[in-house]
TORZAKOL-59233 format. One record per residue: x, y, z of N, C-alpha, C in turn; residue in one letter. Coordinates in pm, whole numbers, padded with zeros to 5 digits, always signed. Example, Ala and Ser with C-alpha at 12.3 -4.5 7.8 and 13.67 -1.06 7.14 Angstrom:
! residues 2
+01319-00569+00780+01230-00450+00780+01320-00330+00780A
+01285-00225+00708+01367-00106+00714+01290+00003+00787S
This chain:
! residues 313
-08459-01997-02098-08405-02133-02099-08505-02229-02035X
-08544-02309-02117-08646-02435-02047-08596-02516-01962X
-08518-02523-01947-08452-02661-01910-08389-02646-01746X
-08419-02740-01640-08343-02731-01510-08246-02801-01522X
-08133-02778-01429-08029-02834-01451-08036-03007-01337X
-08147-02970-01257-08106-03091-01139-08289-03226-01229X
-08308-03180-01303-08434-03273-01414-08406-03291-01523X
-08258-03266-01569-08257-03258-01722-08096-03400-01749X
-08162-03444-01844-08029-03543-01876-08007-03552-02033X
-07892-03551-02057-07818-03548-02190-07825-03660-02253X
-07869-03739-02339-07885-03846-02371-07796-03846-02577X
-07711-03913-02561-07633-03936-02705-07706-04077-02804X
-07728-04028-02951-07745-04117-02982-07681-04248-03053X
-07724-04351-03106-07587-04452-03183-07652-04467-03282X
-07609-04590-03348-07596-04610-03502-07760-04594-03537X
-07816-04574-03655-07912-04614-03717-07984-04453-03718X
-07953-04327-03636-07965-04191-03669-07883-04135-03734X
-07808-04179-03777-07729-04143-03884-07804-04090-04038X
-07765-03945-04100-07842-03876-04192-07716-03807-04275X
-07728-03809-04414-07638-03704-04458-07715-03572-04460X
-07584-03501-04439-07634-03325-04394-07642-03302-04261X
-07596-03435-04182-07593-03381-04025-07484-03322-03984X
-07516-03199-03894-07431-03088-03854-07401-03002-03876X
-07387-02968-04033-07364-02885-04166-07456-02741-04067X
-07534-02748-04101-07614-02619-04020-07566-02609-03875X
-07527-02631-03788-07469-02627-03700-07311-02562-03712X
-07279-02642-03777-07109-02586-03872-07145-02479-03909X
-07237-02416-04014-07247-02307-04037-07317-02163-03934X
-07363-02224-03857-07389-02143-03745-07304-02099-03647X
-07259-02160-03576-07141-02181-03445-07031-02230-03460X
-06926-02118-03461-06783-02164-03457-06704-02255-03378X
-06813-02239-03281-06762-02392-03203-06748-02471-03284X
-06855-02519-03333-06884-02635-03377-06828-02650-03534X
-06798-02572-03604-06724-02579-03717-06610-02616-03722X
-06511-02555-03559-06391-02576-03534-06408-02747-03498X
-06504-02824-03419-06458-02955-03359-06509-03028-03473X
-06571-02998-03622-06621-03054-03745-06401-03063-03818X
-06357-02947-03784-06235-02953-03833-06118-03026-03750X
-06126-02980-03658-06003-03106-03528-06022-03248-03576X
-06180-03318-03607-06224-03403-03619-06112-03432-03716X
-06160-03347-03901-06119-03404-04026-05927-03399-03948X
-05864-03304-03879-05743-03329-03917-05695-03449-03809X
-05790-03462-03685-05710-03594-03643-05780-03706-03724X
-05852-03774-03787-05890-03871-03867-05802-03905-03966X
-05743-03763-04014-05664-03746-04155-05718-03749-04304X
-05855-03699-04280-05964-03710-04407-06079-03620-04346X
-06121-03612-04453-06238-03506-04466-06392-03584-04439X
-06389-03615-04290-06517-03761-04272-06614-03605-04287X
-06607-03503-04253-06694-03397-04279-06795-03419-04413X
-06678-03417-04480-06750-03394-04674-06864-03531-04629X
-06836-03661-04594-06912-03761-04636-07034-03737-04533X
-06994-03673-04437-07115-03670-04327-07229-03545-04411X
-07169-03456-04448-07278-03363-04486-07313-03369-04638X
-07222-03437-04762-07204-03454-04892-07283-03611-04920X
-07255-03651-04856-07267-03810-04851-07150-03900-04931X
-07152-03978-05025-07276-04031-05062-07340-04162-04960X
-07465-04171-04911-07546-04229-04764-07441-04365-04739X
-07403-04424-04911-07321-04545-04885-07173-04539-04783X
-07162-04437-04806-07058-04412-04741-07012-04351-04571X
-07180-04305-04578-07178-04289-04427-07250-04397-04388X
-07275-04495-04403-07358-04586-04348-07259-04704-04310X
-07126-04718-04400-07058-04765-04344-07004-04756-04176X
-07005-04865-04109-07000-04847-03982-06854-04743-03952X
-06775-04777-03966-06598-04745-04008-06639-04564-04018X
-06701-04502-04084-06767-04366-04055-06880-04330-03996X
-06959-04407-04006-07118-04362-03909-07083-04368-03760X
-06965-04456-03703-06999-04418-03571-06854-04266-03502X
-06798-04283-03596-06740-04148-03584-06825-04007-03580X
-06863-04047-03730-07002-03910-03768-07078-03893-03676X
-07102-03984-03548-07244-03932-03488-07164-03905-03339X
-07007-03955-03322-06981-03900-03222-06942-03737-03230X
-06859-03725-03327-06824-03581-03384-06957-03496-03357X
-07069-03568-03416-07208-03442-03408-07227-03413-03284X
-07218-03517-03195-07252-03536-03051-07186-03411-03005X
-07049-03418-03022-06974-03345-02874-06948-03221-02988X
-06998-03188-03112-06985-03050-03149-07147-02979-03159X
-07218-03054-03123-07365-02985-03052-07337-02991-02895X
-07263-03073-02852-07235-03063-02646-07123-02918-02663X
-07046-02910-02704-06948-02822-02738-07032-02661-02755X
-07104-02682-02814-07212-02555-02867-07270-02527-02717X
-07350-02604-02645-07461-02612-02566-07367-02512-02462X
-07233-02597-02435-07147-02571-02296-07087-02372-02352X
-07063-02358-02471-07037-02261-02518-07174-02145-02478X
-07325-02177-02498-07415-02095-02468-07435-02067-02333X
-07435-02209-02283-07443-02191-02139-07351-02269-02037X
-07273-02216-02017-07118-02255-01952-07187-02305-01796X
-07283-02223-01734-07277-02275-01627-07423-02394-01553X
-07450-02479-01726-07544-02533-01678-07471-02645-01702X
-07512-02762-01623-07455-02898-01603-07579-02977-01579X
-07603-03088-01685-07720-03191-01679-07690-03269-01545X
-07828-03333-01501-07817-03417-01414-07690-03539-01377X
-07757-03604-01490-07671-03714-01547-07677-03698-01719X
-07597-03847-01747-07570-03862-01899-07579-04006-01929X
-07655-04015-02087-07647-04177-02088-07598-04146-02251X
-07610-04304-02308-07584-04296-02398-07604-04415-02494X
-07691-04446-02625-07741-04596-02660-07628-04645-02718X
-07553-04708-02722-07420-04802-02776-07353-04740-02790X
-07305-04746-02917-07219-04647-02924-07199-04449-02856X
-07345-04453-02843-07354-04317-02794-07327-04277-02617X
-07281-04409-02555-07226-04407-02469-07118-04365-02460X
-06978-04364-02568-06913-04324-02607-06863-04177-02605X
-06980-04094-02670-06993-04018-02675-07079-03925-02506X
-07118-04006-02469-07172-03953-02313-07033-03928-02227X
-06912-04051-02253-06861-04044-02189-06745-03905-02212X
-06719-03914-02348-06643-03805-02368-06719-03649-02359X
-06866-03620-02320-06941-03511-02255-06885-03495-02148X
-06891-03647-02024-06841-03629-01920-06715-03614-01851X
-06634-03609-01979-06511-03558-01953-06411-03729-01938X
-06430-03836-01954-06404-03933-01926-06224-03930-01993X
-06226-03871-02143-06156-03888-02205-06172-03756-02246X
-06065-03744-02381-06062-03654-02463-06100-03639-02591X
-06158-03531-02648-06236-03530-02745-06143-03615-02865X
-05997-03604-02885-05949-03653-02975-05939-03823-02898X
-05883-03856-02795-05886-04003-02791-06016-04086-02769X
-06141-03996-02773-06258-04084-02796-06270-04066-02953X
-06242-03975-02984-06248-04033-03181-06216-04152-03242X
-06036-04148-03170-05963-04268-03204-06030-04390-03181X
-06105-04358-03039-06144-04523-02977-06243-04550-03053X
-06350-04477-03108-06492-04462-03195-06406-04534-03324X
-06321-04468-03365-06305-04515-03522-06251-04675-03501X
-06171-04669-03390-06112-04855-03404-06243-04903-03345X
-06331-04859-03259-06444-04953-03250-06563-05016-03359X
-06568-04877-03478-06605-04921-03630-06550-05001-03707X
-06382-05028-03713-06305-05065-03743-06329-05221-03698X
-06305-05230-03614-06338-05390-03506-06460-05485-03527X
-06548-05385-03526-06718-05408-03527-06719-05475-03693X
-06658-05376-03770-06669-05418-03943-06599-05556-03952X
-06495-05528-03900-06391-05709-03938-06457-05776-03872X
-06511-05796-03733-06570-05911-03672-06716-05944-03762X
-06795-05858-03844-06872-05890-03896-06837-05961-04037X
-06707-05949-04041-06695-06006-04199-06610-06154-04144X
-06571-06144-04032-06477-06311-03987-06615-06417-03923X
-06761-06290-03879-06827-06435-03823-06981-06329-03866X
-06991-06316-03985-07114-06242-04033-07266-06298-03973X
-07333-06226-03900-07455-06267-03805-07577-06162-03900X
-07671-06219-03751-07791-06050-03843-07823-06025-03701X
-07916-05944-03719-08028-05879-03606-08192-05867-03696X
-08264-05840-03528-08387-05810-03577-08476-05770-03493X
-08525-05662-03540-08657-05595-03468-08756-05676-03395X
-08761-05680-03289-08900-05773-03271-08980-05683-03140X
-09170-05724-03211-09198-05561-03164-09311-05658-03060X
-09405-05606-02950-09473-05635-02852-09455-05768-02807X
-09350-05791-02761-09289-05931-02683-09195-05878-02554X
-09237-05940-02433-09159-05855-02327-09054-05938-02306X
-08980-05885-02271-08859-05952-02279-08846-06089-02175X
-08851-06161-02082-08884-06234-02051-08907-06338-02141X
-09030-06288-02189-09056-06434-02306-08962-06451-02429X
-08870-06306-02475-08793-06332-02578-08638-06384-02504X
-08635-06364-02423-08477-06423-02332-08496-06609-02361X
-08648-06621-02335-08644-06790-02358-08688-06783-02480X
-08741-06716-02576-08747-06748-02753-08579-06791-02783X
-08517-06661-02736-08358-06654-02811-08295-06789-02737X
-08305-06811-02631-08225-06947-02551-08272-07084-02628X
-08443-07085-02682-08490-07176-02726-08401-07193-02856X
-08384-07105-02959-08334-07096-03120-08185-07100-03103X
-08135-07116-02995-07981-07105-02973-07954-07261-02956X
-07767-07248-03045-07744-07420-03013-07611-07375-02985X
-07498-07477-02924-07412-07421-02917-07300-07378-03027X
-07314-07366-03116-07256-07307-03276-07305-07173-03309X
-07442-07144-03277-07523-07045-03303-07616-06980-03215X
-07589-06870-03134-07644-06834-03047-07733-06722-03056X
-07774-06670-03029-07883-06517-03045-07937-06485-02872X
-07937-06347-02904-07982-06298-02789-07984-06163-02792X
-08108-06121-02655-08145-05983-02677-08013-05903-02693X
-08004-05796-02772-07962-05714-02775-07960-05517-02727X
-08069-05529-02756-08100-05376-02744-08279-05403-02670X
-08244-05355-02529-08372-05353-02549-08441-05212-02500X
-08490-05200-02617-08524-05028-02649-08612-04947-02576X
-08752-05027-02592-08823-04969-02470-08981-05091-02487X
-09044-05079-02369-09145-05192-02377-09192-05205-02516X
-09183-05348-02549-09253-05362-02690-09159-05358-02788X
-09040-05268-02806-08954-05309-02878-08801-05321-02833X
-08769-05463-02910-08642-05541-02834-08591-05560-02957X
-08421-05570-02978-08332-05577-03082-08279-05742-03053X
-08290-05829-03111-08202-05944-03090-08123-05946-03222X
-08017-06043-03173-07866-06059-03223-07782-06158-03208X
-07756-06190-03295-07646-06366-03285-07613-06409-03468X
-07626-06539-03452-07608-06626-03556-07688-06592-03637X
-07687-06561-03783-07832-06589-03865-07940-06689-03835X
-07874-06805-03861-07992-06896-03865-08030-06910-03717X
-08024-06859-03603-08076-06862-03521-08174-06766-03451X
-08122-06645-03533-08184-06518-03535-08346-06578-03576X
-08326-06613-03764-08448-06693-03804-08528-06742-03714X
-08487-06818-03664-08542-06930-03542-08616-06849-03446X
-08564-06732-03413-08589-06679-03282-08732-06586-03349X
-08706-06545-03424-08829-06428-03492-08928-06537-03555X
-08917-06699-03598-09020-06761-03579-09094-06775-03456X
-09018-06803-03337-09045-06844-03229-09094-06742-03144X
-09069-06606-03179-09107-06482-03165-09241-06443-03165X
-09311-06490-03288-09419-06474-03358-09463-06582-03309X
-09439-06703-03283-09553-06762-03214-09542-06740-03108X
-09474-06653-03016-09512-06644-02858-09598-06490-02856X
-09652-06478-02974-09746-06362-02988-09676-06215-03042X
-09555-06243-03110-09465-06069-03120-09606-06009-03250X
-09626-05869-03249-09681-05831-03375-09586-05816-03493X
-09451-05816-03501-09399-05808-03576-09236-05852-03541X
-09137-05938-03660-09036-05974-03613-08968-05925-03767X
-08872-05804-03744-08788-05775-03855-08707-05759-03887X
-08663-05823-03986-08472-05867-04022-08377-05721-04064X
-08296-05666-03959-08251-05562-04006-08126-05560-04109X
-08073-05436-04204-08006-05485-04317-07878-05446-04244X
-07816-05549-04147-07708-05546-04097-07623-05687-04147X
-07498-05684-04104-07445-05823-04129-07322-05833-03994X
-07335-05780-03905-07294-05733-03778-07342-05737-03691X
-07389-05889-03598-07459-05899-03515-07392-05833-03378X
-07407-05696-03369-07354-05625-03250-07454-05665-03099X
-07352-05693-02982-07412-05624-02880-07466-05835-02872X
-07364-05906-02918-07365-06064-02929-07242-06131-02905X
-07225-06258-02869-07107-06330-02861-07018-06327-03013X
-07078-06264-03119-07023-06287-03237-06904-06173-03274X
-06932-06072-03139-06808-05976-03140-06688-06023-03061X
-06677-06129-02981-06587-06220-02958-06430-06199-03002X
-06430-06241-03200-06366-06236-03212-06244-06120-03221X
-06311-05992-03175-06204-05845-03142-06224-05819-03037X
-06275-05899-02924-06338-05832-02810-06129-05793-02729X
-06067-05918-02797-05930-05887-02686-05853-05783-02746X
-05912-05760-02874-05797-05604-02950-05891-05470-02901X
-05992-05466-02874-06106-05379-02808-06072-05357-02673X
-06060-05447-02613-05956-05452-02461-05856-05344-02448X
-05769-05415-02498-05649-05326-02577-05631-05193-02625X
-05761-05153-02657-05782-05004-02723-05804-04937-02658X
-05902-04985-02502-05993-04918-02399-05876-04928-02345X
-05795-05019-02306-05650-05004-02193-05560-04894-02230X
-05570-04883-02368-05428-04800-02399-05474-04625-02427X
-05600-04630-02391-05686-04527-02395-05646-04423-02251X
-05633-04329-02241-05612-04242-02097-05769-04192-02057X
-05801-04251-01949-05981-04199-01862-05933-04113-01737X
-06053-04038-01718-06029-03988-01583-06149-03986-01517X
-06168-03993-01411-06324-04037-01304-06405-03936-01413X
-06572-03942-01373-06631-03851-01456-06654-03707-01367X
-06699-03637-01455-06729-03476-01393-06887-03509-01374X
-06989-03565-01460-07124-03575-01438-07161-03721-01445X
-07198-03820-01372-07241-03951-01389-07322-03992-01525X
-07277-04147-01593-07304-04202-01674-07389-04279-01676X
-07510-04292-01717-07576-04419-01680-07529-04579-01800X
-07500-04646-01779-07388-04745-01874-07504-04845-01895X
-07493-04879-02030-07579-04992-02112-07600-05102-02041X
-07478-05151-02027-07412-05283-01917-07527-05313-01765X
-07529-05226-01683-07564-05224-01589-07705-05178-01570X
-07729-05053-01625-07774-04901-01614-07776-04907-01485X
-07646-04850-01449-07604-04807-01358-07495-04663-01311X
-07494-04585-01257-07412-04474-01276-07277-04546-01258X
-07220-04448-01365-07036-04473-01402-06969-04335-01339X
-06861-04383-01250-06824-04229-01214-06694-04252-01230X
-06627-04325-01226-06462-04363-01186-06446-04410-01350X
-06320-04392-01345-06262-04385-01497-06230-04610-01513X
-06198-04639-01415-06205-04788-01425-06379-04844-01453X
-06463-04772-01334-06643-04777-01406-06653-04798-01566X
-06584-04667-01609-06633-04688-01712-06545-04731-01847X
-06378-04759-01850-06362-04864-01897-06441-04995-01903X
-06441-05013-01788-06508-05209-01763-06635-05200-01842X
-06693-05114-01853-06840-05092-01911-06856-05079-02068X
-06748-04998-02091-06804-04986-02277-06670-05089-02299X
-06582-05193-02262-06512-05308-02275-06653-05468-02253X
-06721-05487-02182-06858-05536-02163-06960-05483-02260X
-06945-05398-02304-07063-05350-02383-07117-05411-02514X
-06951-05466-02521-06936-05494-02687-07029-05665-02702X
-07071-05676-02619-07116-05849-02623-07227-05849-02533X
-07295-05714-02466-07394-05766-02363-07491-05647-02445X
-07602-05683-02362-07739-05580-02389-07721-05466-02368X
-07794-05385-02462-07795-05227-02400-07941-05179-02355X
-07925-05208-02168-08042-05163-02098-08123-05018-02109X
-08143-04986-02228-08206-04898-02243-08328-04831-02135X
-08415-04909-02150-08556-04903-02072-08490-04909-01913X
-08425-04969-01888-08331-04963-01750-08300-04821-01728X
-08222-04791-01846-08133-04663-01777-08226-04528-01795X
-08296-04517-01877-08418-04436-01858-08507-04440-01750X
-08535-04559-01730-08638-04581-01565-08535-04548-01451X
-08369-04521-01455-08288-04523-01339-08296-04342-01325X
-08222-04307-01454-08259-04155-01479-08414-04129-01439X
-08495-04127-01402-08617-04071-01404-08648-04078-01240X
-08562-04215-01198-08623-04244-01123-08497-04163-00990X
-08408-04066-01045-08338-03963-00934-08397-03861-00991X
-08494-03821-01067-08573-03716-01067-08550-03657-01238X
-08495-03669-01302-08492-03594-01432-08633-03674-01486X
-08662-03508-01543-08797-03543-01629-08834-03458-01767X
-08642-03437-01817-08671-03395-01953-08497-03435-01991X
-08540-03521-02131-08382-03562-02186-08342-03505-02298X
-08240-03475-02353-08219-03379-02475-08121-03475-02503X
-08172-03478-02661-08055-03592-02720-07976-03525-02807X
-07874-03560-02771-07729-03464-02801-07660-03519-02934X
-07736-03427-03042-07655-03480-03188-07739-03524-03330X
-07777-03620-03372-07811-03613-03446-07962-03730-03442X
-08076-03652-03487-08197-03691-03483-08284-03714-03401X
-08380-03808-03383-08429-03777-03223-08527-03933-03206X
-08458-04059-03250-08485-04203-03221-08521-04202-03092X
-08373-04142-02947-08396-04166-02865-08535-04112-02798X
-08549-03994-02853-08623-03929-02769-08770-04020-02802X
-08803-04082-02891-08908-04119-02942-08922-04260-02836X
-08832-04293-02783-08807-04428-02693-08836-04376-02540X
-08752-04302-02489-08809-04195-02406-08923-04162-02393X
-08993-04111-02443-09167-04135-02452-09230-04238-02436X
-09162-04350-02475-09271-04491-02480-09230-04557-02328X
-09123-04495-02246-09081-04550-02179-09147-04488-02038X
-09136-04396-02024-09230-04279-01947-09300-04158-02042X
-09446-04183-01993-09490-04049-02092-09516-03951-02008X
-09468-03901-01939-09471-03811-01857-09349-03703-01889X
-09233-03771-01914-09105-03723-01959-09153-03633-02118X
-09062-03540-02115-09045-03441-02187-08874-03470-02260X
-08888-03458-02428-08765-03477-02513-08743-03353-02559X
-08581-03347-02598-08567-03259-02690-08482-03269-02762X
-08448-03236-02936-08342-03269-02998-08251-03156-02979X
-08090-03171-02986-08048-03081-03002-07889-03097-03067X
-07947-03080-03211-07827-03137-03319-07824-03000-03435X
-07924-02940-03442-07950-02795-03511-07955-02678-03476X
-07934-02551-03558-07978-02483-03458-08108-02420-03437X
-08195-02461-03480-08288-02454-03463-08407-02551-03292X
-08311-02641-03269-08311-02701-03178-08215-02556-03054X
-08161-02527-03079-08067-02455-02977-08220-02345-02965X
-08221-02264-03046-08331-02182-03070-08475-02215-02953X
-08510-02324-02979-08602-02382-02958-08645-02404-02789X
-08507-02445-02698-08503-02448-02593-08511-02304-02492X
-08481-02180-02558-08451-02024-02542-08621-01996-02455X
């Protein structure tokens, strides 16, 4: 086994690793994991299985299933891991947007079935608020954030706002708001020197004031939700700060839905109590590729296959 338990952190991923055929080999390997591929289809009440491993991509790409699909992969590769090795416990746990979600239900926050529920009404929420106040996002690459906090404040009016969103790791930052201000901002982007500013094919400016309009039925979902303190600390988008108490981390993925996700934060917080290898729990390995740019000293690992399980031995 490579891995220490007091250097190693679990890291979940969110939207945009999403693949058809994820898990399928995993399902067919480990009965764990075949069984929480099935709890999944019967509390959903559909077979999100077939579309996750069948496709067709249109259909998992819909938000309304992609962020289910990647929590399901999540905690039926965590499910596997805890099954091989029962008595290893990661440092900490983080998790990029939505995959906080999924960190939290690792850490025991909730339950595997009422973080489904909360995942699917959070796709659910995320989709209607994008169709009542349709925004964009966009890649924007070697601009430190600093100078893009005043690009996005500059291209913002009060009708149309934009602002960082994701910020991933030095050099690349996600902004998010209004269209036409987005525009504005990836002009203004490029002249404050970005090498590149790119319009992603979203219509869901997440992780913006434009989720607003469900933020009080999102409330509502996280309230009526049952948490319990955590078993292993969270590092939360919001803050990057550890989440341990079950109110922590309500308040946090309820905030989440409209503020930045401190990525480069919560990686420099993790590193900086000593973990110096992250395994991203589920499907693909974005994070880990961010992880690297963020400290290269740090060591990644995927672990959504089993060949990934294999791999760590």
């Amino acid at each position: 086994m490579k891995l220490n338990r007091t250097t190693t952190a679990f890291i979940f991923p969110g939207q945009g690793s999403q693949a058809v055929g994820m898990g399928k080999d995993l399902a067919d390997q480990y009965p764990v994991a075949k069984q929480t591929f099935e709890e999944a289809d019967a509390i959903l009440g559909f077979t999100l299985s077939t579309v996750m491993w069948d496709g067709p991509d249109t259909d998992l790409n819909d938000t309304v299933n992609t962020q289910p699909a990647l929590y399901i992969h999540s905690i039926a590769a965590h499910r596997t891991f805890s099954h091989l090795y029962p008595d290893f416990e990661p440092a900490s746990l983080a998790g990029h947007s939505l995959g906080e979600l999924s960190a939290l239900a690792a850490a025991g926050a909730f339950s595997f079935e009422d973080g489904l529920r909360l995942v699917r009404k959070r796709g659910e929420l995320m989709k209607r608020a994008g169709e009542l106040a349709p925004g964009g996002m966009a890649a924007i690459l070697g601009v430190d954030i600093p100078t893009l906090d005043k690009v996005c404040a500059d291209a913002s009016t009060p009708d149309g706002l934009v602002q960082v969103a994701n910020d991933n790791c030095p050099g690349q930052v996600v902004i998010s708001g209004a269209k036409p201000a987005v525009e504005r901002a990836m002009a203004g982007a490029k002249a404050a020197g970005a090498k590149r500013a790119l319009p992603l094919a979203v219509s869901i400016a997440a992780h913006s004031p434009l989720m607003d309009s469900i933020q009080v039925e999102w409330n509502q979902a996280v309230d009526a939700t049952v948490f319990y303190d955590l078993k292993i600390p969270v590092i939360g988008n919001v803050h990057a700060a550890a989440l341990k108490t079950a109110d922590e981390a309500r308040a946090d993925i309820k905030a989440q839905m409209q503020s930045r996700v401190k990525w480069t934060d919560s990686v420099r917080v993790m590193t900086g109590m000593g973990v110096a290898a992250f395994v991203e729990v589920g499907t693909g390995s974005v994070l880990g590729g961010l992880v690297k740019r963020i400290t290269s000293e740090a060591t990644s690992y995927p672990l959504g296959n089993p060949q990934d399980f294999a791999a760590l031995e």
